[in-house]
BAFI-3210 file (N, C-alpha, C; in Angstrom, 3 decimals, decimal comma, padded with zeros to 6 digits):
// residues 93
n [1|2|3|4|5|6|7|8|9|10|11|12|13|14|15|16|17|18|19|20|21|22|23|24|25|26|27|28|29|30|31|32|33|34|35|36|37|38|39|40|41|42|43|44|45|46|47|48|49|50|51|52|53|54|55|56|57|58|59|60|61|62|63|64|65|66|67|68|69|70|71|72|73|74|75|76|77|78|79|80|81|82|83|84|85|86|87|88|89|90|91|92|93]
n.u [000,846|000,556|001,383|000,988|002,871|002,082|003,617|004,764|002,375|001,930|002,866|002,051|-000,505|-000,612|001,109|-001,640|-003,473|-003,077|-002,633|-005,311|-006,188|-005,018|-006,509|-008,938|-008,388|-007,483|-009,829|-011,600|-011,004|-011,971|-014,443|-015,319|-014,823|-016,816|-018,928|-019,144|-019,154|-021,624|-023,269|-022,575|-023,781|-026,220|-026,938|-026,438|-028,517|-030,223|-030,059|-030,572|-033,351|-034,361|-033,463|-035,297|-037,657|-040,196|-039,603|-041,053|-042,773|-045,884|-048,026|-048,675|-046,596|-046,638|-044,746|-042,494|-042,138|-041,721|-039,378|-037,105|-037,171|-036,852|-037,411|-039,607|-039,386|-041,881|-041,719|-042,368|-041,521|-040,399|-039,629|-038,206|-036,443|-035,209|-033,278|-033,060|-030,373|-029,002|-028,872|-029,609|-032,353|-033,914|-037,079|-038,211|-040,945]
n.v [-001,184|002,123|005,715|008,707|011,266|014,241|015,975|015,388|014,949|017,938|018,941|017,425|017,455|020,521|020,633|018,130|020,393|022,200|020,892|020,345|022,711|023,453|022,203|022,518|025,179|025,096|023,757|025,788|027,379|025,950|025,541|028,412|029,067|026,518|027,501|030,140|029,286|028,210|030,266|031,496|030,096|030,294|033,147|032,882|031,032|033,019|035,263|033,939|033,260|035,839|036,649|035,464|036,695|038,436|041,844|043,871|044,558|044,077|043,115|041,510|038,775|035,638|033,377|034,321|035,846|033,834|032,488|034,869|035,855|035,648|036,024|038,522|040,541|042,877|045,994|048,180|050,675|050,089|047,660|044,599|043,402|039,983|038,778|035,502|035,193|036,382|038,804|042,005|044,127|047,325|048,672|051,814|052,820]
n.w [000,000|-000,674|000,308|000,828|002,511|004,593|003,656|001,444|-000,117|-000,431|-002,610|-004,766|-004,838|-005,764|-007,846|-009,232|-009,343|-010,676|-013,380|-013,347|-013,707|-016,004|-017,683|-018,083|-019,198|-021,509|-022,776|-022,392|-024,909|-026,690|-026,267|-027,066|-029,339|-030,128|-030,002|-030,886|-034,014|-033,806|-033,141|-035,172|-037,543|-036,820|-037,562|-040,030|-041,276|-040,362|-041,693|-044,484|-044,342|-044,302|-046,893|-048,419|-047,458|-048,895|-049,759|-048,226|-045,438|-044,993|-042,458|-039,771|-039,392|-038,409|-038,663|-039,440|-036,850|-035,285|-035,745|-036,124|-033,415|-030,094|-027,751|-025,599|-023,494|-021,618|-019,844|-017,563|-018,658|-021,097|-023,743|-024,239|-026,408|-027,391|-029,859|-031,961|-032,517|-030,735|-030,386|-028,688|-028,057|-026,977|-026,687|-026,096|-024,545]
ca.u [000,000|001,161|000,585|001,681|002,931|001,683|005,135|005,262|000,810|001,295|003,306|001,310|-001,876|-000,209|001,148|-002,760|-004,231|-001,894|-002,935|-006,289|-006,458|-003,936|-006,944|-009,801|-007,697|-007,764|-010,778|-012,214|-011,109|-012,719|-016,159|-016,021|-014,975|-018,096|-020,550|-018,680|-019,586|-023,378|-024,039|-022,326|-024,797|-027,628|-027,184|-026,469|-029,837|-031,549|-030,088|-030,960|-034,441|-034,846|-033,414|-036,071|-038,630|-040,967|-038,899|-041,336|-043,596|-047,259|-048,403|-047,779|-045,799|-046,065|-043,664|-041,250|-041,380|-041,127|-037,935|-036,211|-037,308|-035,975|-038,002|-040,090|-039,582|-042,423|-041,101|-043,251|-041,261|-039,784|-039,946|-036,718|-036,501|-033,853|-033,299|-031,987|-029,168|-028,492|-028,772|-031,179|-032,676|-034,580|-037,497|-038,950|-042,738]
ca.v [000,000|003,122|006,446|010,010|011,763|015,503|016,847|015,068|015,494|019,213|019,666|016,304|018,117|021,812|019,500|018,347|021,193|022,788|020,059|020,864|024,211|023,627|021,369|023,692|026,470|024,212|023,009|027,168|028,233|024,747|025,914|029,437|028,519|026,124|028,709|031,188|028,732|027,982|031,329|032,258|029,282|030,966|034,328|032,876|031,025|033,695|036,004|032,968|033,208|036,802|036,694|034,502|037,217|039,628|042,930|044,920|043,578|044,869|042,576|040,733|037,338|034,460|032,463|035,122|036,365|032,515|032,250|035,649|036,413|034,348|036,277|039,976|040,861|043,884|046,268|049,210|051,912|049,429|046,209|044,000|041,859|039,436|037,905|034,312|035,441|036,620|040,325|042,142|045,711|048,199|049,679|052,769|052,598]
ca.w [000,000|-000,787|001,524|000,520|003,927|003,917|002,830|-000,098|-000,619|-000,636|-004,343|-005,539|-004,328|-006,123|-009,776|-009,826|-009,543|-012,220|-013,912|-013,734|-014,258|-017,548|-018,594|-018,118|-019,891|-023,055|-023,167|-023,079|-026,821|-027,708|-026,042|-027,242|-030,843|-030,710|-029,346|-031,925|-034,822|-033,614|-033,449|-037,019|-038,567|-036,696|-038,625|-041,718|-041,404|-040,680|-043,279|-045,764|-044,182|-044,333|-047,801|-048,859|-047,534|-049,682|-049,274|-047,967|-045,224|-044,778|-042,140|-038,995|-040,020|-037,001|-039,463|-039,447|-035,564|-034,345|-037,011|-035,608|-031,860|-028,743|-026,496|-025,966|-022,518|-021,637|-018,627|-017,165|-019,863|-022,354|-024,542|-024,717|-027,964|-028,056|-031,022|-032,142|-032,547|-029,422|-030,361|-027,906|-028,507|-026,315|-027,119|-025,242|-024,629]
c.u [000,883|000,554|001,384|001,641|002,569|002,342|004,927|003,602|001,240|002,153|002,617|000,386|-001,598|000,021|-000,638|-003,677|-003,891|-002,576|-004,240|-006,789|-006,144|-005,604|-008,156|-009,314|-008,038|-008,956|-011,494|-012,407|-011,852|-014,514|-016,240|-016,108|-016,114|-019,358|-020,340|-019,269|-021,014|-023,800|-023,679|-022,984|-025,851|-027,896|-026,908|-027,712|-030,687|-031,453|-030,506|-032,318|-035,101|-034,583|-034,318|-037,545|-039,140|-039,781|-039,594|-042,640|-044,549|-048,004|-047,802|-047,656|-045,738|-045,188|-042,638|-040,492|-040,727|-039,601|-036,997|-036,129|-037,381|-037,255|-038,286|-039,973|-040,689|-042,023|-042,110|-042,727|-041,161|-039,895|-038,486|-036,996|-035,130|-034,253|-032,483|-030,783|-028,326|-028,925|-030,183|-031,182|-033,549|-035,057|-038,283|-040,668|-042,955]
c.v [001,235|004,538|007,230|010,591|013,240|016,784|016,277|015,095|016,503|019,734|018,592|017,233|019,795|020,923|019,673|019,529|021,829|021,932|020,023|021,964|024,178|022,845|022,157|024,658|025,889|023,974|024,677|027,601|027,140|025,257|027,042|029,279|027,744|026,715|029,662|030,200|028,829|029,281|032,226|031,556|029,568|032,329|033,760|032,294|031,703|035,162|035,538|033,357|034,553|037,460|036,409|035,403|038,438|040,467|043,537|044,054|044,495|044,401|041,699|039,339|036,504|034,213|033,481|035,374|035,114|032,698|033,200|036,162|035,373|034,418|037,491|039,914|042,663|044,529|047,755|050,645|050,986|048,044|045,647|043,140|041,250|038,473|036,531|034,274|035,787|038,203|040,866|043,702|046,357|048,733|050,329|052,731|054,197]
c.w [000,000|-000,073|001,091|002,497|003,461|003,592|001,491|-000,789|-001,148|-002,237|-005,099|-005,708|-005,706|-007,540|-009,761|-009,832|-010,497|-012,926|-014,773|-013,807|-015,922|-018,299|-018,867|-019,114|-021,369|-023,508|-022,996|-024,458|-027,074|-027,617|-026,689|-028,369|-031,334|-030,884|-031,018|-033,554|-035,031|-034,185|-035,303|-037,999|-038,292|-037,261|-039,471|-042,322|-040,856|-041,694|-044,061|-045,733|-044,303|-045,915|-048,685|-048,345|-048,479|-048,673|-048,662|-046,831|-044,657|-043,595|-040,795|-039,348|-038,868|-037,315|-038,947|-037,638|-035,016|-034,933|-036,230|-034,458|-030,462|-028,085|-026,382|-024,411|-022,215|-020,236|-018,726|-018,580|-020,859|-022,581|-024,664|-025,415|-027,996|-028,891|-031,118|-032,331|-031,752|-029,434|-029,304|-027,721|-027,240|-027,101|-026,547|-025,193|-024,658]
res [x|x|x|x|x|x|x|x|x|x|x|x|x|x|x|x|x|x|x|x|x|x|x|x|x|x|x|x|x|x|x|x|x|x|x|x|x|x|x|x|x|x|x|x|x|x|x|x|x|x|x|x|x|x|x|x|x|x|x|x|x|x|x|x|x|x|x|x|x|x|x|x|x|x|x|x|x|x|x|x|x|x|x|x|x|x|x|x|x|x|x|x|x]
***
C-alpha cells in the first residue's frame, strides 16, 4: 500500500491542480470557438431566411417572428426583444 505523507501530498496536491487548471484552460477556446460557430450558422440562417422574404412587409408574419425572436420581454417603460441570434434591442414605450 502506498501512503503520501503531507510533505510530499502538498506539491502532488499543487502538480494536480496545475494540472487541472492547464486542462480547463484548453478546453475554453474549444467551447467558445463552438458557441462562436453555432451562433455564425444561426445568422447565416436567418439572413438565408430573411433573404427569402418579400422585401417589404405589410403585415404581422407568425412564421417570421417565431424564425427571428428568442423572447419579448415587456417592462413598465420598455420592450426588450432578443433575437436568435443573441442580439437584444430596447425599445422605449
Amino acid at each position: 500500500m502506498f501512503t503520501l505523507s503531507t510533505a510530499t501530498s502538498e506539491p502532488y496536491n499543487a502538480i494536480a491542480d496545475e494540472i487541472f487548471r492547464l486542462r480547463d484552460q484548453k478546453e475554453k477556446p474549444e467551447v467558445d470557438s463552438y458557441h462562436r460557430e453555432e451562433a455564425m450558422n444561426r445568422i447565416k440562417e436567418l439572413q438565408d431566411f430573411i433573404g427569402s422574404q418579400q422585401s417589404k412587409i405589410t403585415e404581422f408574419d407568425e412564421s417570421l417572428i417565431q424564425k427571428l425572436i428568442q423572447q419579448i420581454t415587456v417592462y413598465d417603460d420598455h420592450l426588450a426583444v432578443r433575437f436568435k441570434s443573441g442580439l437584444e434591442i430596447n425599445i422605449e414605450a
